[in-house]
Structure formats: structure tokens, C-alpha cells
PyMOL Python script that loads the backbone (N, CA, C, O; Angstrom):
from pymol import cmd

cmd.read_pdbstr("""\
ATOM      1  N   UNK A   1      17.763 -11.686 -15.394  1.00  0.00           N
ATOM      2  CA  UNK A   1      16.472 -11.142 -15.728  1.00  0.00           C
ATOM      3  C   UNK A   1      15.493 -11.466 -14.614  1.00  0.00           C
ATOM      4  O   UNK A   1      15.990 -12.354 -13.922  1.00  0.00           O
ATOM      5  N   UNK A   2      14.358 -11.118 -14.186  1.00  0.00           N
ATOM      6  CA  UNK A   2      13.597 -10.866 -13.492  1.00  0.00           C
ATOM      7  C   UNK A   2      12.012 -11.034 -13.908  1.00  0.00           C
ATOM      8  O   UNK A   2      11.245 -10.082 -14.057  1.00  0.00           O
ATOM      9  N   UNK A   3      11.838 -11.727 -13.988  1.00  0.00           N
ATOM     10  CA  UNK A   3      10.053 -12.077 -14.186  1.00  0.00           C
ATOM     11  C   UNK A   3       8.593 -11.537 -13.200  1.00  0.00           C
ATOM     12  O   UNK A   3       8.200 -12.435 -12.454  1.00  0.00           O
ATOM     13  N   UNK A   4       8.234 -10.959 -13.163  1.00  0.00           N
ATOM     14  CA  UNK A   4       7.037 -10.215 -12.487  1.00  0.00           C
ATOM     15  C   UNK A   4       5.931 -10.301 -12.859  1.00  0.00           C
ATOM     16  O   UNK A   4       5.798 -10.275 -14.082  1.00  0.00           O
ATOM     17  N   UNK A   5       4.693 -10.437 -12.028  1.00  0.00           N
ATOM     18  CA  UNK A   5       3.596 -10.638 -12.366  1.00  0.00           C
ATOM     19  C   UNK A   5       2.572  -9.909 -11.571  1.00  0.00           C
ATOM     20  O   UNK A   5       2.872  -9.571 -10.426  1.00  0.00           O
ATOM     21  N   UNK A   6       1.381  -9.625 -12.056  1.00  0.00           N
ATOM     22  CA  UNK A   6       0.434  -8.997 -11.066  1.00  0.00           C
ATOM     23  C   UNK A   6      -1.062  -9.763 -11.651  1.00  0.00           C
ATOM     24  O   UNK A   6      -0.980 -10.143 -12.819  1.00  0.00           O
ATOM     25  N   UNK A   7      -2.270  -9.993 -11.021  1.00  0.00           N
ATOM     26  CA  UNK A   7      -3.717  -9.656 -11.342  1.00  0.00           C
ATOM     27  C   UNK A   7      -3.758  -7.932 -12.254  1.00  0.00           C
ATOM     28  O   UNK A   7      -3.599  -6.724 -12.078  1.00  0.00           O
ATOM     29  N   UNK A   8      -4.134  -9.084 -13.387  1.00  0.00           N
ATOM     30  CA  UNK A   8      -5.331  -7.988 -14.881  1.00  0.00           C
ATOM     31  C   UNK A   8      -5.891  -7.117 -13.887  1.00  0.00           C
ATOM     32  O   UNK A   8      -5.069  -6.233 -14.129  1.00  0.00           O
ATOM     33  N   UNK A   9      -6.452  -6.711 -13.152  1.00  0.00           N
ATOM     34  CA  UNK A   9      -6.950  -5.458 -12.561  1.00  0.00           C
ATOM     35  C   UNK A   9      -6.044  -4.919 -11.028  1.00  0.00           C
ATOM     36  O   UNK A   9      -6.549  -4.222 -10.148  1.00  0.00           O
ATOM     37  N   UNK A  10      -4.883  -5.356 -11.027  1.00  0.00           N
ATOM     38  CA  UNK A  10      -4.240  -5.002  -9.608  1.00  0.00           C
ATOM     39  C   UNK A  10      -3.282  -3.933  -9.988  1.00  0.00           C
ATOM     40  O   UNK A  10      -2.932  -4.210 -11.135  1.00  0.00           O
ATOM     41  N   UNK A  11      -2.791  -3.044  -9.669  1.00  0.00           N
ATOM     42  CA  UNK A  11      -1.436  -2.346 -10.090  1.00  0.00           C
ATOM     43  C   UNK A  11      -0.235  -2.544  -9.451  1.00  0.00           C
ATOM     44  O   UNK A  11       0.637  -1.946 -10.081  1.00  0.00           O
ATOM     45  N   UNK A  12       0.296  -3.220  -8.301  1.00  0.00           N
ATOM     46  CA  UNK A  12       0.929  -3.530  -8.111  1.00  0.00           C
ATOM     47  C   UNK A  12       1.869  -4.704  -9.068  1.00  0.00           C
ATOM     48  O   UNK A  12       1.280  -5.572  -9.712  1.00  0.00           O
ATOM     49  N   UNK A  13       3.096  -4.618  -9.062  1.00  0.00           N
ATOM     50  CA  UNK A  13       3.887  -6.034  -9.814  1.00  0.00           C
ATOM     51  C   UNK A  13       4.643  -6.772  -8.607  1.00  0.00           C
ATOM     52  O   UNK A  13       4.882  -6.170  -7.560  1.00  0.00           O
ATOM     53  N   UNK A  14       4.989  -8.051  -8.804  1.00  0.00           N
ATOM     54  CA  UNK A  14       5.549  -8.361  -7.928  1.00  0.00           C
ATOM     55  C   UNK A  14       6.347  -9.524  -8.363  1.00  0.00           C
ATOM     56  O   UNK A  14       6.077 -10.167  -9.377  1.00  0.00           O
ATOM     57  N   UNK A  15       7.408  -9.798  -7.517  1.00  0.00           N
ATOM     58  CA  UNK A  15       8.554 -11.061  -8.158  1.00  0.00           C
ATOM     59  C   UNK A  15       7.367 -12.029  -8.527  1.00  0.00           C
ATOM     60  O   UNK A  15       6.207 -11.946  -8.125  1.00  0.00           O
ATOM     61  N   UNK A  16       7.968 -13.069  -9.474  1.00  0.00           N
ATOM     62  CA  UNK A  16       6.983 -14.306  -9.674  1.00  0.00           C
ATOM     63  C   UNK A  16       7.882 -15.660  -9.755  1.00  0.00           C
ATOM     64  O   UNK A  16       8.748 -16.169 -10.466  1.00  0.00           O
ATOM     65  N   UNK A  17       6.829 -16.028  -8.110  1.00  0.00           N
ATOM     66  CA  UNK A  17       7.859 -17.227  -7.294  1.00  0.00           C
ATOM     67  C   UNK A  17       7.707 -18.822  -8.335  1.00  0.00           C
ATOM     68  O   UNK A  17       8.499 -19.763  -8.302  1.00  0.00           O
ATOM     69  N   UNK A  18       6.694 -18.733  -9.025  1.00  0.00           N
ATOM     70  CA  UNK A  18       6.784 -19.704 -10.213  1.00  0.00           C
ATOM     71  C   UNK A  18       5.113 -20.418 -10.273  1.00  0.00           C
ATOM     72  O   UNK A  18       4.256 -20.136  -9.436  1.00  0.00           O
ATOM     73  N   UNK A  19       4.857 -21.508 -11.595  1.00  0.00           N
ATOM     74  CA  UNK A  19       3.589 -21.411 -11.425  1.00  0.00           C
ATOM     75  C   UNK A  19       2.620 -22.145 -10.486  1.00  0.00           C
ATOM     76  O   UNK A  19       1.443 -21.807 -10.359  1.00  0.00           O
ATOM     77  N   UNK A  20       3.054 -22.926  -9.992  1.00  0.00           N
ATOM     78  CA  UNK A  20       2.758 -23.634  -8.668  1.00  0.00           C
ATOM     79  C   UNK A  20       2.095 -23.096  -7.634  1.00  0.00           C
ATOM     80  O   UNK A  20       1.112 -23.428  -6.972  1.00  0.00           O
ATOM     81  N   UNK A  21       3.138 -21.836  -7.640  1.00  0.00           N
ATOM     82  CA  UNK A  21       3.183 -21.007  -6.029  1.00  0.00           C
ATOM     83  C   UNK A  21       1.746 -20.051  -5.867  1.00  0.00           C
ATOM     84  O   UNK A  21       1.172 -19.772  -4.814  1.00  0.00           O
ATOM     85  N   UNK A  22       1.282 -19.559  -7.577  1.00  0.00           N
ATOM     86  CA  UNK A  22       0.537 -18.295  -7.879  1.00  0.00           C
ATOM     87  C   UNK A  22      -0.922 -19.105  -7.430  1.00  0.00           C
ATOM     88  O   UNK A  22      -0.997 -20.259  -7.006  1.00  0.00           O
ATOM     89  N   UNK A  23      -2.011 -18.175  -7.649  1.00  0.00           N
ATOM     90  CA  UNK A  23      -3.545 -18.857  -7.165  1.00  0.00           C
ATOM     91  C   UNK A  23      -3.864 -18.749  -8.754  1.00  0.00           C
ATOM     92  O   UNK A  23      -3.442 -17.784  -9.391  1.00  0.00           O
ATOM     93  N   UNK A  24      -4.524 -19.639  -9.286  1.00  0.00           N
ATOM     94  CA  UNK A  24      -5.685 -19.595 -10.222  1.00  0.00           C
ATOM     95  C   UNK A  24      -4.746 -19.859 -11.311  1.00  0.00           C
ATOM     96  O   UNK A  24      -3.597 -20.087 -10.934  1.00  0.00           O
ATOM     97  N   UNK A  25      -4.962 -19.884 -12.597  1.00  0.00           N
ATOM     98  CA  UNK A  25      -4.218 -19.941 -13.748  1.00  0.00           C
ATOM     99  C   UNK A  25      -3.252 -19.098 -14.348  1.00  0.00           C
ATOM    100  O   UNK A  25      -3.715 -17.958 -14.328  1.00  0.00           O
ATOM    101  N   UNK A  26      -1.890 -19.114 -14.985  1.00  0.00           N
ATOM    102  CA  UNK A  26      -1.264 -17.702 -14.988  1.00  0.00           C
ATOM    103  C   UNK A  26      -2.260 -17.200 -16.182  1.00  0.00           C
ATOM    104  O   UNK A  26      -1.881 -16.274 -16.899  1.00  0.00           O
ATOM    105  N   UNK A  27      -3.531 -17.809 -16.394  1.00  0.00           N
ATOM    106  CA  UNK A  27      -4.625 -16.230 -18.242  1.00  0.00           C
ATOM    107  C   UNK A  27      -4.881 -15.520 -16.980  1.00  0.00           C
ATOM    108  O   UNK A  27      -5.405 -14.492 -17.409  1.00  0.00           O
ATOM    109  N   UNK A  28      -4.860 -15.442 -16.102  1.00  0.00           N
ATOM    110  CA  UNK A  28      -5.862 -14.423 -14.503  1.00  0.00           C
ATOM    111  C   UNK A  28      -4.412 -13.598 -14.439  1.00  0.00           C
ATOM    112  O   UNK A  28      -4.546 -12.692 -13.618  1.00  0.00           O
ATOM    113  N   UNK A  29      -3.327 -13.596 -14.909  1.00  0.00           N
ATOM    114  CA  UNK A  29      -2.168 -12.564 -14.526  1.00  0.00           C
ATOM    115  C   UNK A  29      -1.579 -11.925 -16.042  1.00  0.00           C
ATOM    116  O   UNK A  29      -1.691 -12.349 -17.192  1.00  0.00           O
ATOM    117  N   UNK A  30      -0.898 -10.698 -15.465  1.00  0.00           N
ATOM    118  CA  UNK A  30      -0.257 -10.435 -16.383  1.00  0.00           C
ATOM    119  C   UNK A  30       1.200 -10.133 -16.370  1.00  0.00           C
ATOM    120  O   UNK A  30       1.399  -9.994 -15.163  1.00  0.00           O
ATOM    121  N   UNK A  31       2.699  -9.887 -17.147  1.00  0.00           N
ATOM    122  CA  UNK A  31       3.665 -10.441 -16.859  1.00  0.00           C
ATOM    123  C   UNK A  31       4.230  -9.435 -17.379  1.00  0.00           C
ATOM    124  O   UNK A  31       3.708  -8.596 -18.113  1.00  0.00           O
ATOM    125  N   UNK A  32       5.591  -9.503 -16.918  1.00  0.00           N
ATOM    126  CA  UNK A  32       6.668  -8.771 -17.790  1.00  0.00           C
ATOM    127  C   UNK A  32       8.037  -9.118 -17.579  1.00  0.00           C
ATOM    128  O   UNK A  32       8.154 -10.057 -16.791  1.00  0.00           O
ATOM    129  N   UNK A  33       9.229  -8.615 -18.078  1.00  0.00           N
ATOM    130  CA  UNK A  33      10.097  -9.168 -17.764  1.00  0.00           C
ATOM    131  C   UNK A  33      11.526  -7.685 -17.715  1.00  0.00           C
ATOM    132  O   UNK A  33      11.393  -6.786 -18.546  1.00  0.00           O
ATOM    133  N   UNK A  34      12.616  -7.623 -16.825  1.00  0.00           N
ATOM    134  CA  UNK A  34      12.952  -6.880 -16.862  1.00  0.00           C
ATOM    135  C   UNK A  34      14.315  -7.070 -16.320  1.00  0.00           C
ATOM    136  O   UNK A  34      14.373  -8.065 -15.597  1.00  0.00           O
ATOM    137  N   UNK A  35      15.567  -6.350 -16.459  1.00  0.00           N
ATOM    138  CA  UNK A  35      16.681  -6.469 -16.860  1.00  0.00           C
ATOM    139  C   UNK A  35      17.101  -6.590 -14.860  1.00  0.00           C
ATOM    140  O   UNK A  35      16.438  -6.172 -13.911  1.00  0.00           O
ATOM    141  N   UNK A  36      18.207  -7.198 -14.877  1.00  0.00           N
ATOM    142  CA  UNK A  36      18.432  -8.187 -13.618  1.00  0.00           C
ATOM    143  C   UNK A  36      19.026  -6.696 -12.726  1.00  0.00           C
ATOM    144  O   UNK A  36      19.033  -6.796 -11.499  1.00  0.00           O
ATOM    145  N   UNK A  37      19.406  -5.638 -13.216  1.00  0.00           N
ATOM    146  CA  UNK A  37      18.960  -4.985 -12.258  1.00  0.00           C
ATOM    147  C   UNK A  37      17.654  -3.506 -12.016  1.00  0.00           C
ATOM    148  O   UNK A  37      17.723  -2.397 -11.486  1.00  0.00           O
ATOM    149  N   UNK A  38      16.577  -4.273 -12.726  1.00  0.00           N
ATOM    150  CA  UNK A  38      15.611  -3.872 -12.591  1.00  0.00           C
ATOM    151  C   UNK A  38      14.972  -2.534 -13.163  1.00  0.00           C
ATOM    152  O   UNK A  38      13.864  -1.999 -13.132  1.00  0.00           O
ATOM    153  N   UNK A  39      16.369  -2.229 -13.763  1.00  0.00           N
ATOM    154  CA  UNK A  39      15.921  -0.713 -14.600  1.00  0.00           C
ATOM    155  C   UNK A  39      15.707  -0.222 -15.886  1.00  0.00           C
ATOM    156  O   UNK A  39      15.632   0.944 -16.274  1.00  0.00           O
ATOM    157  N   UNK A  40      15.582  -1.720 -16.752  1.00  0.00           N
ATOM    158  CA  UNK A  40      15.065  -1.446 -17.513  1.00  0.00           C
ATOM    159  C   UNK A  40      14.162  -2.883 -18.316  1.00  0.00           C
ATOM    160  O   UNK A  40      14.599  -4.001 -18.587  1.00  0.00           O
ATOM    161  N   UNK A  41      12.800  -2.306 -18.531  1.00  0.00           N
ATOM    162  CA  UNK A  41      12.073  -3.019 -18.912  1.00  0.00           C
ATOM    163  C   UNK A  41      12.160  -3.783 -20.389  1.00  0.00           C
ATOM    164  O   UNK A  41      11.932  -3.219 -21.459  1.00  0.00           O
ATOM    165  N   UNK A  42      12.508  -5.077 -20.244  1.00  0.00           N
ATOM    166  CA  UNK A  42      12.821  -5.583 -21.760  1.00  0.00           C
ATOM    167  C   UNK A  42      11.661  -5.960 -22.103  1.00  0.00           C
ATOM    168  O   UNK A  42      11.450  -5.201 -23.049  1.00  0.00           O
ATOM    169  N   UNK A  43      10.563  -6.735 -21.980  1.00  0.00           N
ATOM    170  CA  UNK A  43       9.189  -7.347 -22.332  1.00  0.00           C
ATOM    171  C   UNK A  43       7.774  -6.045 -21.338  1.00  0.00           C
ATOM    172  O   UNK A  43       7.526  -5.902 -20.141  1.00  0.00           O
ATOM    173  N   UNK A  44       7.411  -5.623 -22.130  1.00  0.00           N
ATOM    174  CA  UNK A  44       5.910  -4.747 -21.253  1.00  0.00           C
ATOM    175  C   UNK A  44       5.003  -5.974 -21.025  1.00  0.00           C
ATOM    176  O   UNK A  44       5.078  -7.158 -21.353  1.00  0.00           O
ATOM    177  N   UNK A  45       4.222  -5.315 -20.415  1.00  0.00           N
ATOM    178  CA  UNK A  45       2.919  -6.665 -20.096  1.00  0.00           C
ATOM    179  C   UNK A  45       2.370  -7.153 -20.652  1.00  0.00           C
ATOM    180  O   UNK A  45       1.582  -6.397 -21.220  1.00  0.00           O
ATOM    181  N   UNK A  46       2.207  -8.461 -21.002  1.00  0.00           N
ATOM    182  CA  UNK A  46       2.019  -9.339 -22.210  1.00  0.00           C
ATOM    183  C   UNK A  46       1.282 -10.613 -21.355  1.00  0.00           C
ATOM    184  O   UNK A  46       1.097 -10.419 -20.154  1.00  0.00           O
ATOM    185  N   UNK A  47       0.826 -12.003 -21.984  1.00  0.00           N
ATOM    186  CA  UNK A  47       0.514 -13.017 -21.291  1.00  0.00           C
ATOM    187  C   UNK A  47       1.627 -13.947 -20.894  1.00  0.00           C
ATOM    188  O   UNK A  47       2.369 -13.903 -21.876  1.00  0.00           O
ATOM    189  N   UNK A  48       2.118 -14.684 -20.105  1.00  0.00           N
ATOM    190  CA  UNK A  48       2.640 -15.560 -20.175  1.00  0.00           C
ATOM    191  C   UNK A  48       4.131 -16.371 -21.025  1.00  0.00           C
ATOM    192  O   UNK A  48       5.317 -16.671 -20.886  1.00  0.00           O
ATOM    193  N   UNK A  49       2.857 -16.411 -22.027  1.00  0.00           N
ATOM    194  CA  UNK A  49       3.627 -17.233 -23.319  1.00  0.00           C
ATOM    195  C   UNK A  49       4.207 -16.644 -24.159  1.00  0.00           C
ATOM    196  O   UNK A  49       4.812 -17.314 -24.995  1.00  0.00           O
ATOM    197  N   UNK A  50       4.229 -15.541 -24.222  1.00  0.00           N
ATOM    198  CA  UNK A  50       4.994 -14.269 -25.017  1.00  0.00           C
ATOM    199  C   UNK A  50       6.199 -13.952 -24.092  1.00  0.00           C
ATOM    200  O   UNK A  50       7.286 -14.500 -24.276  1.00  0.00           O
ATOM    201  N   UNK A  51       5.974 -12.996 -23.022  1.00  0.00           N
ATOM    202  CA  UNK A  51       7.150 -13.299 -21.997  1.00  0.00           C
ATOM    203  C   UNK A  51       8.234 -14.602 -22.137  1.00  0.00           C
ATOM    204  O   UNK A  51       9.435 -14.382 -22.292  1.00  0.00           O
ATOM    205  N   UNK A  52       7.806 -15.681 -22.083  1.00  0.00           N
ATOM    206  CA  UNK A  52       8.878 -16.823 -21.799  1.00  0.00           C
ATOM    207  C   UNK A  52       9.306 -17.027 -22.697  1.00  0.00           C
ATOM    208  O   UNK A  52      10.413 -17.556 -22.586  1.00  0.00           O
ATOM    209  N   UNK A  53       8.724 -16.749 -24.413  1.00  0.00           N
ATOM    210  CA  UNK A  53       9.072 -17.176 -25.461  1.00  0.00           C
ATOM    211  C   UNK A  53      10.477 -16.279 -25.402  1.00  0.00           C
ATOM    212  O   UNK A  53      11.613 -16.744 -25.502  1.00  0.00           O
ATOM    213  N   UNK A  54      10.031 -14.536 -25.170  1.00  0.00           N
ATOM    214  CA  UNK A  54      11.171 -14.018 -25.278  1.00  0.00           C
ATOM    215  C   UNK A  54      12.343 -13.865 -24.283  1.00  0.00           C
ATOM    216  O   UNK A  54      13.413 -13.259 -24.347  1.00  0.00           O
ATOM    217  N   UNK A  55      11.819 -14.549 -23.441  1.00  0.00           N
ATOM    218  CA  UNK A  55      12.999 -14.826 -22.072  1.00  0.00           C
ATOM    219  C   UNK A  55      13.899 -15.595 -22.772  1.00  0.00           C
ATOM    220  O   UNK A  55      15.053 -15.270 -23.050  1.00  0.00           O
ATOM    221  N   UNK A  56      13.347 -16.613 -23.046  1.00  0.00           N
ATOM    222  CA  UNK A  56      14.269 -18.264 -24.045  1.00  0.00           C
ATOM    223  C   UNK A  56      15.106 -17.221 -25.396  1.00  0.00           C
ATOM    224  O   UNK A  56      16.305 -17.410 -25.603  1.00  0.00           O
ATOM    225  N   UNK A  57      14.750 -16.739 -25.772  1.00  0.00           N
ATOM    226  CA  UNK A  57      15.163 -15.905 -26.627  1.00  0.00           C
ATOM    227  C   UNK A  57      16.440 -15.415 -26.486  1.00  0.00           C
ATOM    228  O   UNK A  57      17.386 -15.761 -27.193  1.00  0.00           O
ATOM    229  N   UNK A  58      16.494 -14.480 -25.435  1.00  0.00           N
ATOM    230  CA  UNK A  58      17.219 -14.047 -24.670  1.00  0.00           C
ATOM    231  C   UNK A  58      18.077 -14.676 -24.400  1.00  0.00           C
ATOM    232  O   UNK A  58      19.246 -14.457 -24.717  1.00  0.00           O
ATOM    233  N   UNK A  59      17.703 -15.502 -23.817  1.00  0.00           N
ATOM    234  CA  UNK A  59      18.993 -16.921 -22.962  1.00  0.00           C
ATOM    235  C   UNK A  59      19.894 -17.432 -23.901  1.00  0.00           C
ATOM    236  O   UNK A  59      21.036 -17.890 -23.944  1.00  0.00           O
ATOM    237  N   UNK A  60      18.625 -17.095 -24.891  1.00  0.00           N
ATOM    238  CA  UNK A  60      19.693 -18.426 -25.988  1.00  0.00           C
ATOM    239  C   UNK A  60      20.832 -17.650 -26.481  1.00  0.00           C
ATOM    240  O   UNK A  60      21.974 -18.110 -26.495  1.00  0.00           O
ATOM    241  N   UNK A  61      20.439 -16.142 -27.001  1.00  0.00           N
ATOM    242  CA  UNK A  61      21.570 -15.777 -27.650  1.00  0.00           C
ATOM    243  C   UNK A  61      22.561 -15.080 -26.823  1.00  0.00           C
ATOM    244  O   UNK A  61      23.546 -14.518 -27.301  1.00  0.00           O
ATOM    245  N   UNK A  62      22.231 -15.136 -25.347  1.00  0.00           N
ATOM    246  CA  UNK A  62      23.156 -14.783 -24.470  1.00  0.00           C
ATOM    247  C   UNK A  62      24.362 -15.595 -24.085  1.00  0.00           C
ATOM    248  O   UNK A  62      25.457 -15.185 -23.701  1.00  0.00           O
ATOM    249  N   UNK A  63      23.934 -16.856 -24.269  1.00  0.00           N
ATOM    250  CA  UNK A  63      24.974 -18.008 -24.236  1.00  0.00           C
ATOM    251  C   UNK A  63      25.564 -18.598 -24.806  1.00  0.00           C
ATOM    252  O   UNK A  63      26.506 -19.339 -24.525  1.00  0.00           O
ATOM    253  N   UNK A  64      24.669 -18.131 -26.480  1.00  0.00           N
ATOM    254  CA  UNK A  64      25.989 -18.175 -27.712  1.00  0.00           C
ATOM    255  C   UNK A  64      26.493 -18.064 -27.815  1.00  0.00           C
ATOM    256  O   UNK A  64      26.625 -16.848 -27.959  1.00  0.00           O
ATOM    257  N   UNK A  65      27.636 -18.738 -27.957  1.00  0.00           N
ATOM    258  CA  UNK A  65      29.586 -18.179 -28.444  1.00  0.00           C
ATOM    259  C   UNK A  65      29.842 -18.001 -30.113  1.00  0.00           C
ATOM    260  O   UNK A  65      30.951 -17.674 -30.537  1.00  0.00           O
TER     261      UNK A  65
END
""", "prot")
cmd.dss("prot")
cmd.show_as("cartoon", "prot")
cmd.util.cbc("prot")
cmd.orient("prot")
């Protein structure tokens, strides 16, 4: 999966190198998340904490046996 982020008023998206790397707080961005080869969008743009909740989501029942 693939995590992306842009600035609330930018239109561009772009990889998201993690939260360290970004300027300002990730409430100043907005996020999405999308399938590892990029063609299809699983999470639309949401904040943050919604995204990761459903990333973990994801993970988890992907690695369930």
C-alpha cells in the first residue's frame, strides 16, 4: 500500500516520506491511501487518523491465517 499526502489547498499528491520529514503538523495535510500498485484507491482523502486506522486494518487482516 502506498500512503500520499498533499497541503488542504494544493492539488498535487505526493509519496509521504513520514512524519518527521513533512513541514508543520500532519491537521495542515490531507491523506489517502492506495493499492501498492497505485491503481486503485482504497481510503479517499481523509485526516491522518482515519487513513492509518484503516491501513492497520488492512494489515491486520492481511496477515491473518
Amino acid at each position: 500500500m502506498v500512503l500520499q499526502y498533499k497541503k488542504k489547498a494544493s492539488l498535487k499528491w505526493k509519496d509521504y516520506p513520514g512524519k518527521v520529514k513533512i513541514e508543520g503538523s500532519v491537521n495542515d495535510y490531507d491523506f489517502r491511501l492506495l493499492s501498492e500498485d497505485r491503481k486503485k484507491v482504497l481510503v479517499e482523502k481523509d485526516n491522518y487518523e482515519k487513513v492509518m486506522k484503516r491501513f492497520r486494518q488492512i494489515e491486520f487482516f492481511k496477515h491473518k491465517s
